[in-house]
C-alpha positions as CSV (number, residue, x, y, z in Angstrom):
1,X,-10.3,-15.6,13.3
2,X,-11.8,-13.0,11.1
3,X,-8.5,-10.7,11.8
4,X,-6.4,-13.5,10.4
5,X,-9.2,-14.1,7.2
6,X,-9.0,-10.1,6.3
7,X,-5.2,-10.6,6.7
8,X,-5.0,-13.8,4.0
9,X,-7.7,-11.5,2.0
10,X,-5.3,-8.8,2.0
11,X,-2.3,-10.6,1.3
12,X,-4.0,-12.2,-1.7
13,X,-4.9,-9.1,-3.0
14,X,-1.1,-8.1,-2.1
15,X,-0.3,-11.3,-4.5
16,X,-2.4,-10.6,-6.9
17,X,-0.7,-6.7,-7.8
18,X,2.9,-8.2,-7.0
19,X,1.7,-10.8,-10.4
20,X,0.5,-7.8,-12.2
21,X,3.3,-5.7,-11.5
22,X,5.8,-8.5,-13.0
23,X,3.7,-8.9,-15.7
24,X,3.8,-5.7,-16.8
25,X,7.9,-5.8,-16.4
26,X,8.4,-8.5,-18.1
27,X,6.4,-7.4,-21.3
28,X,8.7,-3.9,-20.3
29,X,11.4,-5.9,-20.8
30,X,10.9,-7.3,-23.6
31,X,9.7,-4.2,-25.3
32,X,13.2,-2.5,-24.0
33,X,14.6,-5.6,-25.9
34,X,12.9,-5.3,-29.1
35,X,13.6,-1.5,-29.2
36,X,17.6,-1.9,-28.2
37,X,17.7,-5.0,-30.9
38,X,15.8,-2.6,-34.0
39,X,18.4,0.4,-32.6
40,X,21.4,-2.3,-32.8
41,X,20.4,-3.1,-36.5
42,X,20.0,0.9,-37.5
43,X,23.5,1.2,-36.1
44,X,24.6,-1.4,-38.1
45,X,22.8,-0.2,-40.8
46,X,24.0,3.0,-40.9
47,X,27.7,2.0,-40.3
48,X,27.3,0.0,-43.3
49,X,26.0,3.1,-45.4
50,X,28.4,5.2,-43.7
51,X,31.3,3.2,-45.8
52,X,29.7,4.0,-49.0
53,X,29.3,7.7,-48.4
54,X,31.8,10.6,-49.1
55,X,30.4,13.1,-46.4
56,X,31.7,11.2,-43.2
57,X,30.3,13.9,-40.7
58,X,26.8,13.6,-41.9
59,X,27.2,10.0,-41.5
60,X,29.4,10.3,-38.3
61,X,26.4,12.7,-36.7
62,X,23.8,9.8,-37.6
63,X,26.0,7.0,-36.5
64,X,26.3,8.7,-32.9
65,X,22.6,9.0,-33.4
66,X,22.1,5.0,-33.5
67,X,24.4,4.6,-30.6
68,X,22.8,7.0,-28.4
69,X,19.3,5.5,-28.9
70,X,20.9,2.3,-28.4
71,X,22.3,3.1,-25.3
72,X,18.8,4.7,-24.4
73,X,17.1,1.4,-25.0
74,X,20.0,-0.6,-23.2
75,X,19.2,1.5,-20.0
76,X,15.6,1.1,-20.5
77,X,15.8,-2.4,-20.7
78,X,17.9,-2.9,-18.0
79,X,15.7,-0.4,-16.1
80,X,12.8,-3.0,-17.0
81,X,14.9,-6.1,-15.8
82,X,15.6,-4.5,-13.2
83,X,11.5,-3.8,-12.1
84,X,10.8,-7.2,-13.0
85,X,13.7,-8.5,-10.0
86,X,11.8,-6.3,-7.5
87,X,8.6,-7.8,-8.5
88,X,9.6,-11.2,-8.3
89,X,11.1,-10.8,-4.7
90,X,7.5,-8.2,-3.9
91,X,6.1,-11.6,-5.2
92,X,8.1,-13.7,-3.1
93,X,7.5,-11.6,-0.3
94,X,3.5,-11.6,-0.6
95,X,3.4,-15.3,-1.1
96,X,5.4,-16.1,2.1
97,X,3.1,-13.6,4.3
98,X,0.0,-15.4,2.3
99,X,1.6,-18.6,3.6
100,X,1.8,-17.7,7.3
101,X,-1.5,-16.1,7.2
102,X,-3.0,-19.4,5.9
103,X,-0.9,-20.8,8.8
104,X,-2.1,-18.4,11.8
105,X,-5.7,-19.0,10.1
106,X,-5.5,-22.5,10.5
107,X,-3.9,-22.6,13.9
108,X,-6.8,-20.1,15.1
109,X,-10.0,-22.2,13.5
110,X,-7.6,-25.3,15.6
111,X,-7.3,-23.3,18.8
112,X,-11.3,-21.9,18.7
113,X,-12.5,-25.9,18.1
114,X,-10.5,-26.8,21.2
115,X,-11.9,-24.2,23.1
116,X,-15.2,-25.2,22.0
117,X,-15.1,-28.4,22.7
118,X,-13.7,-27.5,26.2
119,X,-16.9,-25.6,27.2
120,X,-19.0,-28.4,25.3
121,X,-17.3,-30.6,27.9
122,X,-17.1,-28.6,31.2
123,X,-21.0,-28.3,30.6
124,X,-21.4,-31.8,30.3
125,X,-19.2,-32.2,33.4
126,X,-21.4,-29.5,35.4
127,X,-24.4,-32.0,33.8
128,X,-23.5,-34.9,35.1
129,X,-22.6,-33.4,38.6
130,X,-26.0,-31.9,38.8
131,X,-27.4,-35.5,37.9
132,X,-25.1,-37.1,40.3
133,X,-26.3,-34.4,43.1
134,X,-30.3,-35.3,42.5
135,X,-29.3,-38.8,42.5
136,X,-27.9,-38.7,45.8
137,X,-30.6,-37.1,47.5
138,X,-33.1,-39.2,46.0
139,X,-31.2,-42.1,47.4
140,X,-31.1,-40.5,51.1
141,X,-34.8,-40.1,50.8
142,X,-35.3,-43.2,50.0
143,X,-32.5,-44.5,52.4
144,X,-34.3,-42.1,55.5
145,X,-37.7,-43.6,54.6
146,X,-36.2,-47.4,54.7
147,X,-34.8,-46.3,58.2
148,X,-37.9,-45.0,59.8
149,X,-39.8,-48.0,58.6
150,X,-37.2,-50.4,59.5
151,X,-37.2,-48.0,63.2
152,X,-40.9,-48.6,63.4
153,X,-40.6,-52.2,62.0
154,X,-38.4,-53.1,65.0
């Protein structure tokens, strides 16, 4: 019983950092997305500036710029989407061995009240028979001493 108590306790706290860890992904992912979305608008940005200026390789060199840290933040935000899928099935995982510990918990608080209760009524049995024993030779006694005066009545 305590076994099964220490193993909901642990699964819990199991629970409890699977919850943590998918919060923190999913306010990583949405970081990654805020960061690829400002790197998509410098891109755009600097495409548009790039059409008004004569030096095209200063512009070109900048341009490649925006589309690497684009790509950067794409990967890190797939990279966070990604964390936050493990954590949902960690999640997943911890609840369902929570649930079955809850489950072996109950069935082991069911199986020690049954076994209680069986002692509670073999010792009432053992009781009874003990009663029924002293009865008995009461009732001899008192059946020999009717004989011997009905032996001495006659």
């Amino acid at each position: 019983c305590i076994k099964a108590k220490i193993g909901v306790e642990s699964s819990d706290a199991v629970l409890t950092s699977t919850e943590a860890q998918l919060a923190e992904a999913e306010r990583a992912a949405l970081e990654a997305d805020d960061v690829a979305l400002e790197s998509r608008q410098n891109a755009e940005q600097l495409e548009k500036e790039a059409e008004a200026v004569q030096d095209l390789a200063v512009l070109e060199e900048d341009v490649q710029l925006a589309r690497e840290s684009r790509d950067l933040a794409h990967a890190i935000y797939e990279g966070a989407k990604e964390s936050k899928e493990e954590a949902l099935e960690r999640s997943a995982k911890a609840k369902q061995v929570h649930e079955t510990n809850c489950l072996n918990l109950a069935n082991l608080e069911r199986d020690a009240m049954a076994e209680l209760l069986h002692k509670e009524s073999a010792q009432q049995a053992e009781l009874l028979a003990v009663n029924a024993c002293e009865n008995a030779e009461a009732l001899s006694k008192q059946v020999d001493a009717l004989e011997k005066k009905w032996e001495e009545a006659k």
